[in-house]
ChimeraX commands (.cxc) that place a marker at each C-alpha (Angstrom):
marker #1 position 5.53,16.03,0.18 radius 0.5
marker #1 position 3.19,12.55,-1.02 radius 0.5
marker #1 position 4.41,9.79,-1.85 radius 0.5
marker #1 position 2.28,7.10,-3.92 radius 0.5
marker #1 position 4.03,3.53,-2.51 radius 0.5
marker #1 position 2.43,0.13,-4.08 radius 0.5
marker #1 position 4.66,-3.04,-2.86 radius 0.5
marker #1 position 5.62,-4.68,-6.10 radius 0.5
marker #1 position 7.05,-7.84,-7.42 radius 0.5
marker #1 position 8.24,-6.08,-10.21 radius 0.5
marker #1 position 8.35,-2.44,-11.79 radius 0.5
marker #1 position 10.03,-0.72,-14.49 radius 0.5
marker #1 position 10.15,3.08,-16.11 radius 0.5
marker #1 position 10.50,3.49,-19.73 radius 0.5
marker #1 position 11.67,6.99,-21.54 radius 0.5
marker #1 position 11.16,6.96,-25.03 radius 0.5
marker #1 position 11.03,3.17,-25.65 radius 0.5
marker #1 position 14.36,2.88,-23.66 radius 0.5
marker #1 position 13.83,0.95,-20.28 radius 0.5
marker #1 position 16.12,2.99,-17.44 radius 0.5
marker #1 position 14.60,2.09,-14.12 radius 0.5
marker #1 position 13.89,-1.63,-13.43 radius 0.5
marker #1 position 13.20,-3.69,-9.75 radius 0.5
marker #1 position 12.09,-6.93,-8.76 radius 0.5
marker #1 position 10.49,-6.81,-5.24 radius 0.5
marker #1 position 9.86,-3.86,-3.60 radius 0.5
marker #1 position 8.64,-0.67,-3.81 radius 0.5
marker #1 position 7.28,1.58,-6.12 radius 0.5
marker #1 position 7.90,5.25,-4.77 radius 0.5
marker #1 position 5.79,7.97,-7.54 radius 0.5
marker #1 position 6.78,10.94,-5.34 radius 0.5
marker #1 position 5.23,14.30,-5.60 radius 0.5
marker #1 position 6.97,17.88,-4.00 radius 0.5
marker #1 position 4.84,21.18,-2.89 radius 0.5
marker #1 position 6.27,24.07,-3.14 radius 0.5
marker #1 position 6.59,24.30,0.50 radius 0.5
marker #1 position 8.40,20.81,1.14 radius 0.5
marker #1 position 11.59,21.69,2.82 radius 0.5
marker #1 position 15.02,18.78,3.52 radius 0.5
marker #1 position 13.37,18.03,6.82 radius 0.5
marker #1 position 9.67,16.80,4.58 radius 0.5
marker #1 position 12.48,14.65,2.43 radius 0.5
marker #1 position 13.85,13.32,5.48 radius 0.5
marker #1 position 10.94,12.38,7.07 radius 0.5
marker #1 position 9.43,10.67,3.98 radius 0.5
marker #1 position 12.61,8.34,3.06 radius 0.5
marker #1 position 12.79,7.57,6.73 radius 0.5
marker #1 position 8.87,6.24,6.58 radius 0.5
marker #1 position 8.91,4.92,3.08 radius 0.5
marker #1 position 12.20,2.22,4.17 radius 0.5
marker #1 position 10.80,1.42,7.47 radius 0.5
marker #1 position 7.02,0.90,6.62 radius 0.5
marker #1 position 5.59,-2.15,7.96 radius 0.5
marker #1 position 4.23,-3.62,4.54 radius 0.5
marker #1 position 6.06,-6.52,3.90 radius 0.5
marker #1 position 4.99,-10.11,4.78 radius 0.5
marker #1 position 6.49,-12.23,8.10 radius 0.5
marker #1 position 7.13,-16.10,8.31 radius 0.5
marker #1 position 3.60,-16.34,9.39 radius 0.5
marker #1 position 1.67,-13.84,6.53 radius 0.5
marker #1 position 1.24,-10.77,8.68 radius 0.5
marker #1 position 2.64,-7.41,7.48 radius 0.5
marker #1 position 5.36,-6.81,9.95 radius 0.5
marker #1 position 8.73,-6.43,8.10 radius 0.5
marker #1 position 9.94,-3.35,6.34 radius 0.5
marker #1 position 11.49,-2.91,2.83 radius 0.5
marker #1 position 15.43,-2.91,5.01 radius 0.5
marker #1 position 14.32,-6.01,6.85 radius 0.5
marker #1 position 12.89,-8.13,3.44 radius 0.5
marker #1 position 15.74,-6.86,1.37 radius 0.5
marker #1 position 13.58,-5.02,-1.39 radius 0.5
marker #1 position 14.39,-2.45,-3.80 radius 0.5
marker #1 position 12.85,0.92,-4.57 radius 0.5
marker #1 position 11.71,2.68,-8.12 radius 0.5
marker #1 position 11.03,5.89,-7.36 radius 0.5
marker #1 position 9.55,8.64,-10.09 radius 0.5
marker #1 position 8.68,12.25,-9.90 radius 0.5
marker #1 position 5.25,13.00,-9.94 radius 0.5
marker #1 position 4.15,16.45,-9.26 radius 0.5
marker #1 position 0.16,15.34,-10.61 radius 0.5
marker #1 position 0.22,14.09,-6.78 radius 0.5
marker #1 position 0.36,17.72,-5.75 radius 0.5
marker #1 position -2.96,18.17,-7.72 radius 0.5
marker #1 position -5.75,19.65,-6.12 radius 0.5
marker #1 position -9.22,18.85,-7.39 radius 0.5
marker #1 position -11.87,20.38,-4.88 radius 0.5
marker #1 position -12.69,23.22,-7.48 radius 0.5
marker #1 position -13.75,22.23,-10.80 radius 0.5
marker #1 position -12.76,19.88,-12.80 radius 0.5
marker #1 position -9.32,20.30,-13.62 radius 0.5
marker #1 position -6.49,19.86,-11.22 radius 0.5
marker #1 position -5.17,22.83,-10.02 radius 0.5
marker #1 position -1.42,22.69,-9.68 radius 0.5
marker #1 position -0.41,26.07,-7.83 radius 0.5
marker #1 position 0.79,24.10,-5.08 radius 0.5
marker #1 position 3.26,21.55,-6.57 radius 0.5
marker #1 position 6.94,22.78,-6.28 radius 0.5
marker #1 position 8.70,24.64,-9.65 radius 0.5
marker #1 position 10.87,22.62,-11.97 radius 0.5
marker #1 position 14.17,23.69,-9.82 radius 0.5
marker #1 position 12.93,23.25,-6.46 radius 0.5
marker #1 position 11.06,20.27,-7.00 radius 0.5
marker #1 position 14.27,18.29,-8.83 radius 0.5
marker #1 position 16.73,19.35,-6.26 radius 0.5
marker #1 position 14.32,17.86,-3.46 radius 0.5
marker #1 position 13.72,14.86,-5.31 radius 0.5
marker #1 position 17.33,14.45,-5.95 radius 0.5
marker #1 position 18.27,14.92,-2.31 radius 0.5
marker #1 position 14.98,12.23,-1.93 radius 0.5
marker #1 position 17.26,9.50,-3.65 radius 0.5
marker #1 position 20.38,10.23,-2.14 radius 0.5
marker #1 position 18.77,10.16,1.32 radius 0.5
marker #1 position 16.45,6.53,0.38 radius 0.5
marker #1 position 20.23,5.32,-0.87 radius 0.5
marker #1 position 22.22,5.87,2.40 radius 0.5
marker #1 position 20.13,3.04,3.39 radius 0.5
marker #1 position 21.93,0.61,1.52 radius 0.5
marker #1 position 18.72,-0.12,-0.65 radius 0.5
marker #1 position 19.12,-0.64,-4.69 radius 0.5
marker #1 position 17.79,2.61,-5.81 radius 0.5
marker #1 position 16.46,2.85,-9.40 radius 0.5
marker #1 position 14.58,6.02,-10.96 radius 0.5
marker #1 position 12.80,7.46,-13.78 radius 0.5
marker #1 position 14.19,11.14,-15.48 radius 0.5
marker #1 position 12.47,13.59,-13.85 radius 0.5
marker #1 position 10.64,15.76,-15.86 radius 0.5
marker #1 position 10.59,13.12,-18.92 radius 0.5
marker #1 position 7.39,11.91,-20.44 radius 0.5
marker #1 position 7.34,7.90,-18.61 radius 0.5
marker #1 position 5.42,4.80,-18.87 radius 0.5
marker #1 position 5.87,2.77,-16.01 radius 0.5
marker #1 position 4.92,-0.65,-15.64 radius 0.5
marker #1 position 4.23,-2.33,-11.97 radius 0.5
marker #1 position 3.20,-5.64,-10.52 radius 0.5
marker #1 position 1.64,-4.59,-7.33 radius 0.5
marker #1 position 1.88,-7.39,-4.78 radius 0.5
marker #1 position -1.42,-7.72,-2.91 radius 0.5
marker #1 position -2.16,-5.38,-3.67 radius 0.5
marker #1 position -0.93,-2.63,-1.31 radius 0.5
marker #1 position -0.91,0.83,-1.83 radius 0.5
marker #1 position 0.01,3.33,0.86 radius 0.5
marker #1 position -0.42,6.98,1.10 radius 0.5
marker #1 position 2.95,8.74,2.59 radius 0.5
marker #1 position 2.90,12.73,3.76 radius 0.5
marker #1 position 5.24,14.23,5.22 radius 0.5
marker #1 position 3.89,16.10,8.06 radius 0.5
marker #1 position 3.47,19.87,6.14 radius 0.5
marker #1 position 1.41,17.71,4.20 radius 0.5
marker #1 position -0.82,16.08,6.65 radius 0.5
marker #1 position -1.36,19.41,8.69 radius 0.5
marker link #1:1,2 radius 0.2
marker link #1:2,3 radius 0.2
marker link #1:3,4 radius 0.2
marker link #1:4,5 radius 0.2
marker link #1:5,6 radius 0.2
marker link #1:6,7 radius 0.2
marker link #1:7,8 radius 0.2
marker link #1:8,9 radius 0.2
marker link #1:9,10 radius 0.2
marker link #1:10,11 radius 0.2
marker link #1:11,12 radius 0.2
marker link #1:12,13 radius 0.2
marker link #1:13,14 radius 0.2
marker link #1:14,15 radius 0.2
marker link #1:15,16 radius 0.2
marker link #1:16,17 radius 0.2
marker link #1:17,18 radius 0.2
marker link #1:18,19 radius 0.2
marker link #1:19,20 radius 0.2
marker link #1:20,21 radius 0.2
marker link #1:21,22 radius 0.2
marker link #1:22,23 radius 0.2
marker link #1:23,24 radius 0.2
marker link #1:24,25 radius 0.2
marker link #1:25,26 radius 0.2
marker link #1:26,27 radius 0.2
marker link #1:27,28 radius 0.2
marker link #1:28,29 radius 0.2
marker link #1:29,30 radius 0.2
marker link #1:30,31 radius 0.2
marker link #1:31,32 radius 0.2
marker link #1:32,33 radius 0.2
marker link #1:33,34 radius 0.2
marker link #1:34,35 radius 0.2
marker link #1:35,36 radius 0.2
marker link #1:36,37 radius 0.2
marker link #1:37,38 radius 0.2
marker link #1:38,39 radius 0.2
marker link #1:39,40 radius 0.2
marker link #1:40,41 radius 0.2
marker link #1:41,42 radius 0.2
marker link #1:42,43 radius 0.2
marker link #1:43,44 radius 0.2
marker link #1:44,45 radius 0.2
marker link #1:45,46 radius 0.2
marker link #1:46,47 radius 0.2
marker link #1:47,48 radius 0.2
marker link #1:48,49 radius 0.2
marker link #1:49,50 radius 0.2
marker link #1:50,51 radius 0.2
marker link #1:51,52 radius 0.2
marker link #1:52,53 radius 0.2
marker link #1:53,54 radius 0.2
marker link #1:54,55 radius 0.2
marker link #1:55,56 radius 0.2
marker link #1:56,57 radius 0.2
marker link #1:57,58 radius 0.2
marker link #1:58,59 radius 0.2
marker link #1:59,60 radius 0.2
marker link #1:60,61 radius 0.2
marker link #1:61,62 radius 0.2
marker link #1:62,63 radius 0.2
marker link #1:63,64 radius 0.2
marker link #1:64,65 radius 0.2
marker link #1:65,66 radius 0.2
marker link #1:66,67 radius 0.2
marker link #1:67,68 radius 0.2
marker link #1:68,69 radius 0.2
marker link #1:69,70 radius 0.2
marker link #1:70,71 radius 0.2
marker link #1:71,72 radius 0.2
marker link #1:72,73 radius 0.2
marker link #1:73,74 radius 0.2
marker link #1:74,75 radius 0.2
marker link #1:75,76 radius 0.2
marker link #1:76,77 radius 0.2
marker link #1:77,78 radius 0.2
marker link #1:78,79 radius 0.2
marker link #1:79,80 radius 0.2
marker link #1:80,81 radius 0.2
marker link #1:81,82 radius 0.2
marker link #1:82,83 radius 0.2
marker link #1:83,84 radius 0.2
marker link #1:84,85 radius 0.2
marker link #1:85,86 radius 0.2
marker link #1:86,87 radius 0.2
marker link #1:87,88 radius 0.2
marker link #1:88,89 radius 0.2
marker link #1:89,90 radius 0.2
marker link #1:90,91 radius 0.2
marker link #1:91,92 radius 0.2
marker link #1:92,93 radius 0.2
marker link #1:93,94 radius 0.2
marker link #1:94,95 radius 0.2
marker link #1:95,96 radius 0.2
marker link #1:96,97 radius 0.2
marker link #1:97,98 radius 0.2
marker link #1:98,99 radius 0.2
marker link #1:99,100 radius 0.2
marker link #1:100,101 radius 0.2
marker link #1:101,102 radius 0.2
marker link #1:102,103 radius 0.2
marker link #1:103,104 radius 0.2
marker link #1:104,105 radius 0.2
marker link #1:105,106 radius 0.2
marker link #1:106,107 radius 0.2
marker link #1:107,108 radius 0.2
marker link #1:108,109 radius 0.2
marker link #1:109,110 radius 0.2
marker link #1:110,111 radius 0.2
marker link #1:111,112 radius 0.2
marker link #1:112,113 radius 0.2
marker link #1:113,114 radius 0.2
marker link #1:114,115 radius 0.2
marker link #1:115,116 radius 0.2
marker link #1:116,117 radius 0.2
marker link #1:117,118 radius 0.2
marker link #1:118,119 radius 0.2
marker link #1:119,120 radius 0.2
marker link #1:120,121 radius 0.2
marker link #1:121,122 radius 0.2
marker link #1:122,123 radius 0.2
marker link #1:123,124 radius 0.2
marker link #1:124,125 radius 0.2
marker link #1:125,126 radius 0.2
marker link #1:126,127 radius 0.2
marker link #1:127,128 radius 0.2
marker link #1:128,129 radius 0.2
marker link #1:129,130 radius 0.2
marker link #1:130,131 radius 0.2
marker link #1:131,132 radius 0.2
marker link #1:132,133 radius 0.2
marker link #1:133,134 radius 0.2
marker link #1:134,135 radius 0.2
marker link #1:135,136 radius 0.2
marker link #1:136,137 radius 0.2
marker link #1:137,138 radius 0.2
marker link #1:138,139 radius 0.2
marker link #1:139,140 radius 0.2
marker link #1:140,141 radius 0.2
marker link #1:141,142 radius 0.2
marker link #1:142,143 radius 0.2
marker link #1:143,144 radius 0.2
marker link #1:144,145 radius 0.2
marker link #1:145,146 radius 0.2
marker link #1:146,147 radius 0.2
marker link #1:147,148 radius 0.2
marker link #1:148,149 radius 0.2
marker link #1:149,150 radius 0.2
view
């Protein structure tokens, strides 16, 4: 499992003209599933993504996480992040997870960034989005889960 996170100041997600995901401060979460990502990745990834060091102290230096600034989180399906590019020059896709697997994962990703008492907003996964960001730095973070990063 990857995870794309930018710290915002704002972000929304549009489908078909219609805005349905909107957050001030926070994070942006574009979150990508293999096809070998199990509930334990999931865990591991909400865990990291909430308690992340990014966020600014009294005195400027990034030692607060999203639950100690009080942020909120857009996450959006991306399976593009599973992309691999070594060979050629389009992205290969074999490992990113199928339709069903990948939405029940990223389902259970919500639910699980949620029981932390953080305002949750998403895109529709699988729908065509634009998404619009502020990012606040800027800071952009890689997150794997470790089946990933082995």
């Amino acid at each position: 499992m990857k995870v794309l996170l930018q710290r915002v100041s704002e972000a929304s997600v549009k489908v078909d003209q219609e805005r349905v995901g909107r957050i001030s401060r926070g994070l942006l979460l574009l979150v990508g599933i293999s096809e070998q990502d199990t509930e334990e990745d999931v865990q591991f990834v909400a865990h990291k993504c909430v308690n992340l060091r990014i966020f600014e102290d009294d005195h400027g230096k990034m030692n607060r996480s999203l639950l100690e600034s009080g942020g909120e989180i857009l996450a959006i399906s991306q399976f593009t992040l599973m992309g691999d590019t070594r060979k050629g020059r389009r992205p290969s896709f074999v490992r990113a997870a199928s339709p069903e697997k990948g939405r029940l994962l990223y389902e259970s990703f919500i639910e699980k960034l949620k029981n932390y008492d953080v305002n949750v907003q998403t895109g529709i996964f699988g729908a065509m989005m634009d998404v619009q960001l502020v990012n606040y730095g800027p800071v952009t973070v890689m997150v794997e889960s470790k089946n990933e990063s082995q």
